[in-house]
C-alpha positions as CSV (number, residue, x, y, z in Angstrom):
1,X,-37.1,32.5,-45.9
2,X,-36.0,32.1,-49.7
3,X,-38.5,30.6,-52.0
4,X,-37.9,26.6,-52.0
5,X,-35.8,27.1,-49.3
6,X,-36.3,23.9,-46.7
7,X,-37.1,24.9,-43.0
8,X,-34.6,24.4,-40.9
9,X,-36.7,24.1,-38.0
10,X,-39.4,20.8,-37.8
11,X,-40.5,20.2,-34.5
12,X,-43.4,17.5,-33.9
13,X,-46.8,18.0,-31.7
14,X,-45.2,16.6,-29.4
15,X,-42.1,18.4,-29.5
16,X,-43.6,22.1,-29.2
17,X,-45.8,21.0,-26.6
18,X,-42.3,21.2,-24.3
19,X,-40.7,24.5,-23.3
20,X,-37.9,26.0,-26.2
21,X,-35.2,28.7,-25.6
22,X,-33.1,29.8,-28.4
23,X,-31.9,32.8,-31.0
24,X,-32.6,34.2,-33.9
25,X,-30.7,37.4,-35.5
26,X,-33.1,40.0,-36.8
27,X,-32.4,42.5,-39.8
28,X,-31.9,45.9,-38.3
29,X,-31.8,45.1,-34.9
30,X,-29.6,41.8,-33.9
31,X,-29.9,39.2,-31.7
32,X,-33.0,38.1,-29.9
33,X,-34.1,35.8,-27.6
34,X,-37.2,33.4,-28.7
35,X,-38.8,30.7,-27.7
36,X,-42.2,29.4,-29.6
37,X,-45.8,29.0,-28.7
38,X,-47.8,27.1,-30.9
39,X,-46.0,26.8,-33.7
40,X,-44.8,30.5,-33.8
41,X,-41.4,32.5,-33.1
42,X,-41.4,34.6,-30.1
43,X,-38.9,37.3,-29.4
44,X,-39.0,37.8,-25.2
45,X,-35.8,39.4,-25.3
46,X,-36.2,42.2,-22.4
47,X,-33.8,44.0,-19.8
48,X,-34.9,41.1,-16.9
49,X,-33.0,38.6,-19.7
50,X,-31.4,40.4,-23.0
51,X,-29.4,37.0,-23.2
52,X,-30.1,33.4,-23.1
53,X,-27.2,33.6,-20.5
54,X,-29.3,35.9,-18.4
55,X,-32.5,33.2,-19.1
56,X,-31.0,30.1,-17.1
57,X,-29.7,32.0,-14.4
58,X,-33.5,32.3,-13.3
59,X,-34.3,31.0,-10.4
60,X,-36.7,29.4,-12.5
61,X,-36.1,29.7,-17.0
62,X,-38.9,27.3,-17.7
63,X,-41.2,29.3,-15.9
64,X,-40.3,32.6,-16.5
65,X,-39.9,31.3,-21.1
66,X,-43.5,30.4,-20.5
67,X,-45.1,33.7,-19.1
68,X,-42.6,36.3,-20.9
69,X,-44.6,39.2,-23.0
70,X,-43.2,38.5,-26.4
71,X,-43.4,39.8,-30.0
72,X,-44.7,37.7,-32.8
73,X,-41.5,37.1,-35.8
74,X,-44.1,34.5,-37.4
75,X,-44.1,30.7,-37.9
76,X,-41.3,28.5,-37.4
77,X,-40.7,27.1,-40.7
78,X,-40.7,30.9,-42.0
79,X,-37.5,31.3,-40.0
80,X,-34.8,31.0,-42.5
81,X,-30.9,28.8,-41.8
82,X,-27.6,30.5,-40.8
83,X,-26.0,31.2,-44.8
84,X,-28.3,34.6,-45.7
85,X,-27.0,36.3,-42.8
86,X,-29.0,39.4,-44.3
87,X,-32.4,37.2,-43.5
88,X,-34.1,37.0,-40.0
89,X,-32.4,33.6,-39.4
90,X,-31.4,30.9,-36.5
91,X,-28.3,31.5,-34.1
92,X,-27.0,28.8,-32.4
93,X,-29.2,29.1,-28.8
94,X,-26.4,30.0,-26.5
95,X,-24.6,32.8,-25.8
96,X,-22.3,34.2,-23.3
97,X,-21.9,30.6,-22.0
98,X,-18.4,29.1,-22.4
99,X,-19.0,26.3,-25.1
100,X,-17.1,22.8,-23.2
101,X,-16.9,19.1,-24.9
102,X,-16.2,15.8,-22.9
103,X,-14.4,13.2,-25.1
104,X,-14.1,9.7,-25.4
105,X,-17.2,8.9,-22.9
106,X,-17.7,6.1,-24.9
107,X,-15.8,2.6,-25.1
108,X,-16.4,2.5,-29.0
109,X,-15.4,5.9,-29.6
110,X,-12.9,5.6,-27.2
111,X,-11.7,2.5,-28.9
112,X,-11.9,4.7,-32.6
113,X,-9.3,7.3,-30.4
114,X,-6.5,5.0,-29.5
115,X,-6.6,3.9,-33.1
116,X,-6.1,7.2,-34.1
117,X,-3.0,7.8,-32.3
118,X,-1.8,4.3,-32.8
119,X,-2.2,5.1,-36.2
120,X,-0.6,8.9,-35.9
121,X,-3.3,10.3,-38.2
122,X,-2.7,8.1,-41.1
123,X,-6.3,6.2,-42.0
124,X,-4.9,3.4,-43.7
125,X,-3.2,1.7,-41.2
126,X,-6.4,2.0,-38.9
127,X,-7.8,-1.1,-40.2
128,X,-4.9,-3.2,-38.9
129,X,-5.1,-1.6,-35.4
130,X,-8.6,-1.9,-35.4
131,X,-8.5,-5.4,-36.1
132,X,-5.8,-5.9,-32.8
133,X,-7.3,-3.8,-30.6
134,X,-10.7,-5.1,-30.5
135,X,-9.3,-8.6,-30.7
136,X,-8.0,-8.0,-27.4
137,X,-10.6,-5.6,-26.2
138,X,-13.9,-6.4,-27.7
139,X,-16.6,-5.0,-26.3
140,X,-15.5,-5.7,-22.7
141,X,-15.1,-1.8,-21.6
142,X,-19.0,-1.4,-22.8
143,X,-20.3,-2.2,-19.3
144,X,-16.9,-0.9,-17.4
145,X,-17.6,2.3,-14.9
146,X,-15.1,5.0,-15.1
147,X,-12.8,5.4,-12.1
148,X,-14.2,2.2,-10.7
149,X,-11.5,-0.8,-9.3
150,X,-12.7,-3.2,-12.2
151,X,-11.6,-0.3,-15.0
152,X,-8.1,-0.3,-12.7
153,X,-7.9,-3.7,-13.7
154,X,-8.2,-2.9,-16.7
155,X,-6.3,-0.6,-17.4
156,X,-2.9,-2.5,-15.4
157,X,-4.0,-5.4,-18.2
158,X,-3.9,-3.3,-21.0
159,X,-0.3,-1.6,-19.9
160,X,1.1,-5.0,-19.5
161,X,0.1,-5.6,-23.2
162,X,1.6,-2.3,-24.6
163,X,-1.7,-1.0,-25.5
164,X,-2.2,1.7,-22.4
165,X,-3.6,5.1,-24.0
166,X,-4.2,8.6,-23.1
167,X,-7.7,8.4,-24.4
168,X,-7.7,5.0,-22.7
169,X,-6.8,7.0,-19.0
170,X,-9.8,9.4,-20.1
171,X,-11.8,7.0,-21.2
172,X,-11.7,4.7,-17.8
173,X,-9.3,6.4,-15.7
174,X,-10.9,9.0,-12.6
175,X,-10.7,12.0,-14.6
176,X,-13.1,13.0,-17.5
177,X,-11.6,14.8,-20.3
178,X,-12.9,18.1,-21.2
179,X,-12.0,20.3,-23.5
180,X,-12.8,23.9,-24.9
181,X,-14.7,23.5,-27.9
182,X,-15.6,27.0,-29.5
183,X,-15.4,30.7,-28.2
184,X,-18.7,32.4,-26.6
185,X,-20.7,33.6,-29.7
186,X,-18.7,31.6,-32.3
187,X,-21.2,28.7,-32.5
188,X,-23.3,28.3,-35.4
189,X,-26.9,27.4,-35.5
190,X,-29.3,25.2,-37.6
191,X,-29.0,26.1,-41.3
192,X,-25.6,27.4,-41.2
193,X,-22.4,26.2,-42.8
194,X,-19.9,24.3,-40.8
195,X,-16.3,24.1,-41.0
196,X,-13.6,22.1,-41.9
197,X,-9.8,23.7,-41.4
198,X,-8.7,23.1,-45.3
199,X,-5.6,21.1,-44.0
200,X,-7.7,18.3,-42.9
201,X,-8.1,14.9,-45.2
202,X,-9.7,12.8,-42.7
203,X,-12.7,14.1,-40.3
204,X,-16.2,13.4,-39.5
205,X,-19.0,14.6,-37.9
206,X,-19.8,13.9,-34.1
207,X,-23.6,13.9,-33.0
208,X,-23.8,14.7,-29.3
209,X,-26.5,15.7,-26.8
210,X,-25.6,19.4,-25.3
211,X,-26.3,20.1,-21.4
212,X,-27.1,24.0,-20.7
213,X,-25.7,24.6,-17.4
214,X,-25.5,27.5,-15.1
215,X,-23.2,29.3,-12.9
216,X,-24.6,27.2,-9.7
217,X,-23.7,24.3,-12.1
218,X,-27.4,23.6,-12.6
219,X,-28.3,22.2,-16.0
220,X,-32.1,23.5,-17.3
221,X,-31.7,22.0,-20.2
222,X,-30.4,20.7,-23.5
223,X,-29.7,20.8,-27.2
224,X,-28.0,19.3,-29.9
225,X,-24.4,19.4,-31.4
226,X,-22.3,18.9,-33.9
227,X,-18.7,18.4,-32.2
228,X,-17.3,18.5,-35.9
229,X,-13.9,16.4,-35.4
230,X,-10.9,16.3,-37.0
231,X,-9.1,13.1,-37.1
232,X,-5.9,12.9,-38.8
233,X,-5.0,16.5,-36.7
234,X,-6.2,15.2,-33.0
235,X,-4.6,11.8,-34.4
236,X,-1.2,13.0,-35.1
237,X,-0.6,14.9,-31.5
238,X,-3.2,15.6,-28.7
239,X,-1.4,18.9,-28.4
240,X,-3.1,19.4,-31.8
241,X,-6.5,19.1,-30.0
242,X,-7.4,22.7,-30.2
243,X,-6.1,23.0,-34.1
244,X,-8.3,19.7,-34.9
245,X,-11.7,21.2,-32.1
246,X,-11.5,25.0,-32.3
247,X,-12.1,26.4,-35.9
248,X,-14.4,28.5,-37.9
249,X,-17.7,27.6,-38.2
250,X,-16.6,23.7,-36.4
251,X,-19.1,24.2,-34.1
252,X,-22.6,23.5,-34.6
253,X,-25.9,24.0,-31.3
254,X,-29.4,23.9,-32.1
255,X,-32.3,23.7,-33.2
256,X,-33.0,25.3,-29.4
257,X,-32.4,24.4,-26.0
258,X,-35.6,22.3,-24.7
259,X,-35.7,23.2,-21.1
260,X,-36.8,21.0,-18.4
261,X,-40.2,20.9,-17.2
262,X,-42.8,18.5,-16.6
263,X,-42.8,17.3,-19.9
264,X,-38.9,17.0,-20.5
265,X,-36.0,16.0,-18.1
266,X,-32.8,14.6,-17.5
267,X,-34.2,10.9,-17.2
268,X,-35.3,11.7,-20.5
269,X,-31.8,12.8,-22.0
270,X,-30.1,9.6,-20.5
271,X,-32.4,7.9,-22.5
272,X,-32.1,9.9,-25.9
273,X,-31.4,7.8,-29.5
274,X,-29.6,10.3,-31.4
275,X,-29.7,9.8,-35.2
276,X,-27.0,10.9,-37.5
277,X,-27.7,11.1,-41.5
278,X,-24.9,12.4,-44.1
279,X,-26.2,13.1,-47.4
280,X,-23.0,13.9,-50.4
281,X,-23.7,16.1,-53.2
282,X,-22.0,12.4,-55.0
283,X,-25.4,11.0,-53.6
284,X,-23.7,9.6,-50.4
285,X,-25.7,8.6,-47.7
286,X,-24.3,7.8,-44.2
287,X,-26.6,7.0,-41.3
288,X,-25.6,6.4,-37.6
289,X,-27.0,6.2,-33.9
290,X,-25.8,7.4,-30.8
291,X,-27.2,5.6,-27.5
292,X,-27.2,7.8,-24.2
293,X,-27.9,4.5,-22.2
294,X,-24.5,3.7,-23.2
295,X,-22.3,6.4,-21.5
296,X,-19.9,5.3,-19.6
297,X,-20.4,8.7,-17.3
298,X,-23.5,10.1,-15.9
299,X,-24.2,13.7,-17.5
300,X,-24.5,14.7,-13.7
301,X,-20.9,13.1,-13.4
302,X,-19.8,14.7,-15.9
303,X,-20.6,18.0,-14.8
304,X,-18.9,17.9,-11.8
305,X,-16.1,17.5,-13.4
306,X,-16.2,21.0,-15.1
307,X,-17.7,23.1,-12.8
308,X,-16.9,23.7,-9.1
309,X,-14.4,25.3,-6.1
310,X,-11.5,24.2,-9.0
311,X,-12.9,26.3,-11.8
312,X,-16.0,28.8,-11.7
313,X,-18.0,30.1,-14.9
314,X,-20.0,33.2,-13.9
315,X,-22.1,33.0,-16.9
316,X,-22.6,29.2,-17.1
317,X,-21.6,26.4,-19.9
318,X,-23.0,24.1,-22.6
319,X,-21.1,21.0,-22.5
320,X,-21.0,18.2,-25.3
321,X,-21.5,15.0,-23.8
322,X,-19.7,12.8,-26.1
323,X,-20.3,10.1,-28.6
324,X,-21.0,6.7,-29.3
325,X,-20.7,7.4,-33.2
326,X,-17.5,6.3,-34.9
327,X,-17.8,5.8,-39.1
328,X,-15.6,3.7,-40.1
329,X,-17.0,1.7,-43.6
330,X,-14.9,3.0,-46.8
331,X,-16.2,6.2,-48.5
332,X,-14.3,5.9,-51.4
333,X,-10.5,4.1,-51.1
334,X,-10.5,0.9,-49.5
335,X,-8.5,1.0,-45.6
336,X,-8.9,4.8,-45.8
337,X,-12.8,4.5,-43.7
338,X,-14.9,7.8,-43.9
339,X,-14.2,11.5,-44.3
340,X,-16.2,14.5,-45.3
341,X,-16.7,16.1,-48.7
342,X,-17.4,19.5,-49.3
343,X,-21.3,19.7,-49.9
344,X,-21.7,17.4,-47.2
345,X,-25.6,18.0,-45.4
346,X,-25.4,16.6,-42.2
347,X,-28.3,16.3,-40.0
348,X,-28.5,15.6,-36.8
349,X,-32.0,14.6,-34.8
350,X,-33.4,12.9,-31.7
351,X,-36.8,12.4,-30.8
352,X,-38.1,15.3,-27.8
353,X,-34.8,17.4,-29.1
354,X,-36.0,18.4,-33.2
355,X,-33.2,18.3,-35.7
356,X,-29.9,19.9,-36.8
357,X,-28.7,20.1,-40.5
358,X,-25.4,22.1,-41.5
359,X,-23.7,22.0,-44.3
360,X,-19.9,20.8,-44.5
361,X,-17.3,23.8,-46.3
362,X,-13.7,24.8,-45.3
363,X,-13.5,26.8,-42.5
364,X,-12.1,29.6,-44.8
365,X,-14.7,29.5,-47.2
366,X,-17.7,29.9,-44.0
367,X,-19.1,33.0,-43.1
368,X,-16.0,34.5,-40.8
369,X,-16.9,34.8,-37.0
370,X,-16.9,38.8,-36.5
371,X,-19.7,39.5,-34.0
372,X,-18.2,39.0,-30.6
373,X,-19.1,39.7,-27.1
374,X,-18.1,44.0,-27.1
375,X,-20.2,43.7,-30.6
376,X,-23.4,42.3,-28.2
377,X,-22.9,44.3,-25.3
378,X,-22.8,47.4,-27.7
379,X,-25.8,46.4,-29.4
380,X,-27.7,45.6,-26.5
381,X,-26.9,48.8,-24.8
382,X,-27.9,50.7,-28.0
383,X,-31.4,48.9,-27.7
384,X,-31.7,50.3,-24.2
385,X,-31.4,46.6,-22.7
386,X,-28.7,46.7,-20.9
C-alpha cells in the first residue's frame, strides 16, 4: 500500500473473529482467493477451489475457509484499494457468480420510484409528486406484506386514484423484481473507483446488503454493495433500466463475504443497520441508514424468486437485496434533491459486515473492465489450478 494511503479494509475484534471469503489480485500472478486469520491476508486459492465460485459450492465453505493451507500476503490494512491496479489490491469477493439486484423492496424507496417516473426523470418536479403521493400514501405500505390480500387492496385503491405503478406492482404485487446488475467479473471491490455513465445529471448511491448464493440456491453468506443508481435514466423509461444499472465500474461488492457460521447468520442479516456516509471534495457530507427489519420481503423470499425449476445458475448468484435509502434534501439547487459529484467518497458499513468506500468518476474515466472470464480460466490453467 502507498504511503499515506488509508486502508481500505477495517474490520473490528469482533468482526475477524467471524469467517471472511474474498479476493485480492496479486502482481505477477492474478487473482487469489483469501480469507484472514488474525488480522492477516491469506491466499487458500488451490485446485479443490481456484475460485470463490468453487468455495460455496462446498458442501461446507465455512468449514473448509477455516482449515485451508494458506500463504501469508501480510496484514490487512497493508492490502492496498482497487485504483493502483499494479499493487496487490482488493477485488470485489465474487466471481463466476451471476451478479442479480431486487428493487423497490422497500415502501420508501418504492415510494422515491413511482416519483421518478411520475416525474419522467426530471428532479424538479419530484417535490410536487412527493408531496401528493405521500399525502395519500403515507407510510401505510411500511407494514404491508407483498402478494398478501391487504396489498390487493391496496393496490385496487391506488388504481382507482390514478396513482397505480409498475414499481408499485413490484413493490406489493406477487412478483419480486429482479434485475441483472453487473457481468461476472465486472464488479469492483473496496478501494476502487465507481461509475457514473457521463450522461447522467441525477443519481445516487444505494447501500444494500448482498446474499452469496449457490447453485442449490443456498445462501453461505453475505457482503456489501453499492447498487450505484441512476435516476433520471431508470426515471425516464424502465426499458432504460439496464442503461441506468449496467455500467462500468457501477457496481461496487466488498469488503469480503462473511460466511455463516456460529458466530454469523441469516437472523443476523435481517437484522443488519446499514450506514451510508457521502463525503464531496466541496466538503459535502451526506449520511443515511438502511433498516433490514424493514423489508417488505424475506431475503429467503426473495431468493426463491431468482433461483429455481424456472431459471438455474450453475455457478450460483449474489443478489442485492434492496434499499430503504432514498436522499432527497437539496444538494445544491432548491426542488432539484441530491446527486453525485465527481470526487464523491462514499462509504458504506454495517456492524458484523466491515465497510465499503469507492470513489464516484464517470464510467469512462474508471479503470475499463478487460479481465473477463477466458482471461481467468487462462490464467488459472497457466498456474496449474485448473
Amino acid at each position: 500500500m502507498a504511503e499515506g494511503e488509508q486502508p481500505m479494509i477495517r474490520l473490528s475484534d469482533d468482526e475477524q473473529r467471524g469467517t471472511w471469503l474474498g479476493r485480492v489480485s496479486r502482481p505477477g500472478i492474478g487473482p487469489a482467493v483469501v480469507t484472514l486469520r488474525e488480522g492477516r491476508v491469506i491466499d487458500i486459492t488451490s485446485r479443490a477451489a481456484p475460485t470463490v465460485r468453487d468455495v460455496l459450492e462446498s458442501d461446507a465453505p465455512a468449514a473448509y475457509v477455516q482449515s485451508a493451507v494458506g500463504e501469508d500476503l501480510g496484514r490487512v490494512e497493508e492490502i492496498a484499494g482497487g485504483i493502483d491496479q499494479n499493487a496487490l489490491h482488493w477485488l470485489a469477493p465474487c466471481d463466476l457468480q451471476s451478479v442479480k439486484a431486487c428493487g423497490v423492496t422497500f415502501a420508501q424507496s418504492m415510494v422515491e420510484r413511482v416519483i421518478e417516473e411520475q416525474a419522467a426523470g426530471d428532479p424538479a418536479k419530484a417535490d410536487a409528486i412527493r408531496a401528493r403521493v405521500t399525502d395519500i400514501i403515507g407510510d401505510s405500505l411500511d407494514q404491508i406484506e407483498a402478494g398478501s390480500e391487504k396489498a390487493a387492496k391496496v393496490k385496487a385503491e391506488l388504481i382507482e386514484i390514478g396513482l397505480w405503478s409498475q414499481y408499485l406492482e413490484v413493490g406489493i404485487g406477487p412478483d419480486a423484481e429482479v434485475f441483472s446488475k453487473a457481468q461476472p467479473l465486472s464488479s469492483v471491490g473496496p478501494g476502487a473507483e465507481i461509475g457514473l455513465h457521463p450522461s447522467s445529471t441525477w443519481n445516487n448511491p444505494e447501500p444494500e446488503v448482498v446474499l452469496t448464493v449457490n447453485s442449490r440456491g443456498i445462501c453461505h453468506g453475505v457482503t456489501l454493495g453499492n447498487d450505484v443508481n441512476l435516476r433520471d435514466i431508470e426515471g425516464r423509461s424502465a426499458l432504460l433500466l439496464p442503461m441506468a444499472k449496467d455500467n462500468n465500474a457501477s457496481c461496487a461488492l466488498g469488503p469480503m463475504i462473511r460466511l455463516f457460521d456460529d458466530t454469523y447468520a441469516m437472523d443476523n442479516v435481517r437484522q443488519t443497520v446499514l450506514d451510508l456516509r457521502v463525503e464531496g471534495t466541496d466538503g459535502y457530507v451526506l449520511e443515511g441508514q438502511s433498516l433490514m427489519s424493514k423489508i417488505s420481503r424475506d431475503p429467503l423470499d426473495l431468493i426463491n424468486h431468482v433461483i429455481g425449476r424456472h431459471h438455474q445458475y450453475p455457478d450460483g448468484f449474489v443478489l442485492f437485496l434492496g434499499t430503504l435509502f432514498a436522499p432527497i434534501d437539496d444538494r445544491d439547487v432548491p426542488g432539484q434533491g441530491f446527486t453525485h459529484k465527481l470526487g464523491d467518497v462514499v462509504t458504506i458499513s454495517a456492524a458484523g459486515l466491515g465497510a465499503l468506500q469507492n470513489t464516484v468518476r464517470y464510467s469512462t474515466e474508471c479503470p475499463p473492465w478487460d479481465f473477463g472470464l477466458a482471461d481467468l480460466m487462462r490464467n488459472l490453467a497457466g498456474r496449474g489450478l485448473l
